[in-house]
N, C-alpha and C positions, 0 to 999 in steps of 0.2 A: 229695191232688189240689188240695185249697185254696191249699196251700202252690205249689204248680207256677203255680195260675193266677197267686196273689199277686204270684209272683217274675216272669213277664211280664208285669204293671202295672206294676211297679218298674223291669223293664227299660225299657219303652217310654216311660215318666218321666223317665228318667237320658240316654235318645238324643233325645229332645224338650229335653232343658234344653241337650244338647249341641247338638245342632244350633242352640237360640238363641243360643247364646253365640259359635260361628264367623261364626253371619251378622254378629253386633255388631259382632266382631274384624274382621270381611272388609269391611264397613262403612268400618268406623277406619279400619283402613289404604288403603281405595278416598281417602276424604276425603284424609287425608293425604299419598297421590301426585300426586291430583290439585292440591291445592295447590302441592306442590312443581315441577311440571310449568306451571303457571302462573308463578309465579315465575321459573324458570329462560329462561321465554321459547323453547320449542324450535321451529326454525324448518323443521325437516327432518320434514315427517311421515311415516307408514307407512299401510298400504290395509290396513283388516283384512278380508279376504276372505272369512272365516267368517262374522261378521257380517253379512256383503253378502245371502252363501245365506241366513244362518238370517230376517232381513227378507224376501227375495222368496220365502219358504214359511210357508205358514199354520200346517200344520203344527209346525213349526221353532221357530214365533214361540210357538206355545202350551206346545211344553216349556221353552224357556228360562224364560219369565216363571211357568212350574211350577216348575223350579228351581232359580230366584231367588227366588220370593216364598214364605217358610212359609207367613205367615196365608191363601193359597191351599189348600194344601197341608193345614193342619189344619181348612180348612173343610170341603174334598172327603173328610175322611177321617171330620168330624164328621159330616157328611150322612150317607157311606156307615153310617155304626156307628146314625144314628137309625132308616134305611132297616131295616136290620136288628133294630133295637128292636121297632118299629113291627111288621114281621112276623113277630117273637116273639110280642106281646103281642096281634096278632090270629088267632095260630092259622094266619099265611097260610105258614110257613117253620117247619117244624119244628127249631129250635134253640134249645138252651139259653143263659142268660145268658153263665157262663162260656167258651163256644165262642164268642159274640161278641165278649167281650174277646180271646181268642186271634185272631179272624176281622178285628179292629180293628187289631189290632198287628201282622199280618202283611201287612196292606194299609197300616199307616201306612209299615213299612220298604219295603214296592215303591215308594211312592211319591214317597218320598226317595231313591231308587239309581235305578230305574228311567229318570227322566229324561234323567240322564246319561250313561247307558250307549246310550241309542234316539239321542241328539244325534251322537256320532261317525259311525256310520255311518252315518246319515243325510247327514250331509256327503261323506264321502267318497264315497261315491253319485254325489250331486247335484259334485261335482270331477271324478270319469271322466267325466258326460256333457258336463260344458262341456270337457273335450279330447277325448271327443270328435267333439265340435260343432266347434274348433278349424279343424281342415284348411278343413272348409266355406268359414268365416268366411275365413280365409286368401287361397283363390283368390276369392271374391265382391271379395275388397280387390284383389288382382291386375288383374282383368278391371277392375275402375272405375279403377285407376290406368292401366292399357291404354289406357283411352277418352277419357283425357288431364284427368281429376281430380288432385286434390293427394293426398297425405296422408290429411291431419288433415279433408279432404270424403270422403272415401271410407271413412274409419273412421266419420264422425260419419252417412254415410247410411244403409251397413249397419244399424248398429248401432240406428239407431232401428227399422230394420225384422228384428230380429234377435231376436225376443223368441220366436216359433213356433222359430228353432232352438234353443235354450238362452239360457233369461230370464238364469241368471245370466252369461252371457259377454256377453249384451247392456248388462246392468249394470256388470259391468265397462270396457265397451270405451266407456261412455257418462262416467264417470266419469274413464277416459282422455281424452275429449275435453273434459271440463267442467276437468278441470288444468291441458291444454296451450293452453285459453284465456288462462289467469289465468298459470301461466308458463314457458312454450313445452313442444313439444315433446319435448324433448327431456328435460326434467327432468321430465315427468311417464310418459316413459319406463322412465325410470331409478328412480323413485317405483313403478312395476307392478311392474320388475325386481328389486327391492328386496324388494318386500311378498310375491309368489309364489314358494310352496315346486317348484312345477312346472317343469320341462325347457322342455317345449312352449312354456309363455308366456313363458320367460325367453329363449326363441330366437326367438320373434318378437317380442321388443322387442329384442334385441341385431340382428335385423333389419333393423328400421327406423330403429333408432338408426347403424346404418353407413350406414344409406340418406340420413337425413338431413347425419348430419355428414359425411361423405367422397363424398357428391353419385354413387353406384352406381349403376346399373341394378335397378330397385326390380321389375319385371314378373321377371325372370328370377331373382333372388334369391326372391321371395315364391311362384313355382310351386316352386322345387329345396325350399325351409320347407315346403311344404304335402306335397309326397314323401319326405322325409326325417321328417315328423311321422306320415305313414300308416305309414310302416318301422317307426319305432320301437313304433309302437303295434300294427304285426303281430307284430313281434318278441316284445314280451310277451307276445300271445296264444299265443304258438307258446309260450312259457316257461312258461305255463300248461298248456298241455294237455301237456306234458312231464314235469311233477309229478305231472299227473290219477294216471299209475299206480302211481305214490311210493302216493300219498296210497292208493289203491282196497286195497292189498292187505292195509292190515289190516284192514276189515271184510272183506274177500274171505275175508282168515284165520278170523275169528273166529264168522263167521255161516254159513261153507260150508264149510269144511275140518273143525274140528272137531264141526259136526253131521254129514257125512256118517261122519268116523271113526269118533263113534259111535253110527251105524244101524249099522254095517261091523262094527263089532268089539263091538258089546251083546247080540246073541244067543249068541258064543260062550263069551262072560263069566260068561253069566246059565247055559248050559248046565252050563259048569264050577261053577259055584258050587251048580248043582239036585243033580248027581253026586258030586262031589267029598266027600270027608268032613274036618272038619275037626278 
């Protein structure tokens, strides 16, 4: 048993040196893009939108800097393992040393994995509600272009007042406006277009972008966006619940089928087997 606990201190030793040794690595080579990215002078940026959410969520902001930062990470983990000394050594938690070492090293690996696995869908969460939020935003931009606003006033009014619909589309659409300050429209169009993995956003900047360069009817194009963006987003729901029964029938199998078969068929199983001579 000594031997078992020893061998997970050793283990949690060997994933502590590893883990310091990639943050180094991830370090270096961070320094070393970054250099080269300065040097090269690159004059085309990109939006990272993940970053956008993981800032406007508290949330967000507390797993990332969990994990990025070990010496966090081995503090939370060192607290946790005194916490637990502490109520060994006063009789307040009945647990032995050994079970703390195992109790320390199963909490050091959640809190190394854990982080990064809570971060994805956490975003993609917070990505369905800013589309959505989308359509909203859409016709709000319609109806102020309607009332004989611009543009680049009618995204920048929204959008300051756009944080009660989805903070991050308001962030987004606010950072659209703080580009096409500095230089124009249209390239910081092209800059949202560029940077988003999404349909929706990528069709209303090809939107607006027809609207500004080819001088269109901006009210009638941005209502047909805002029904064409509900469609598609009924569409998927419909694609979903079209799955639901894909999906239901192996628990259906496995948790009602073959328990009824056997209540159905154990009594006369059991009969034959009381009877039966073997």
């Amino acid at each position: 048993m000594n031997l078992f606990y020893l061998s997970l201190l050793l283990l949690g030793v060997i994933l502590i040196a590893l883990a310091v040794r990639q943050l180094l690595l991830w370090k270096k080579n961070q320094q070393f893009i970054s250099s080269e990215t300065n040097d090269s002078q690159v004059i085309q940026t990109q939006l990272d939108y993940r970053e956008m959410i993981i800032d406007n969520s508290q949330w967000l902001r507390f797993l990332r800097r969990l994990d990025e930062d070990l010496t966090l990470k081995l503090r939370i983990c060192a607290f946790f393992a005194g916490g637990l000394l502490v109520g060994s050594f006063t009789h307040l938690l009945s647990i032995s040393l050994p079970s703390v070492a195992v109790c320390t090293m199963l909490f050091l690996v959640a809190i190394i994995v854990l982080p990064a696995l809570l971060t994805g869908p956490v975003i993609k969460t917070k990505i369905k509600l800013m589309l959505d939020a989308l359509p909203y935003f859409v016709d709000l931009t319609a109806v102020c272009v309607q009332a004989g606003m611009t543009v680049e006033s009618a995204i920048k009014f929204i959008a300051e007042r756009s944080d009660e619909l989805d903070i991050n589309l308001g962030s987004l659409m606010r950072h659209l406006i703080k580009r096409a300050e500095v230089s124009g429209l249209e390239d910081a169009l092209m800059e949202i277009y560029r940077s988003m993995d999404q349909t929706e956003l990528r069709m209303f900047c090809s939107t607006l972008q027809q609207s500004v360069h080819y001088g269109t009817s901006l009210y009638e194009n941005l209502m047909e966006l805002s029904k064409d963006i509900r469609m598609m987003q009924l569409l998927e729901s419909e694609e979903k619940i079209g799955k639901l029964s894909a999906k239901m029938s192996v628990p259906l199998i496995l948790f009602i089928m073959f328990p009824i078969t056997i209540l159905i068929a154990a009594p006369g199983i059991l009969r034959i087997m009381k009877n039966a001579i073997f």
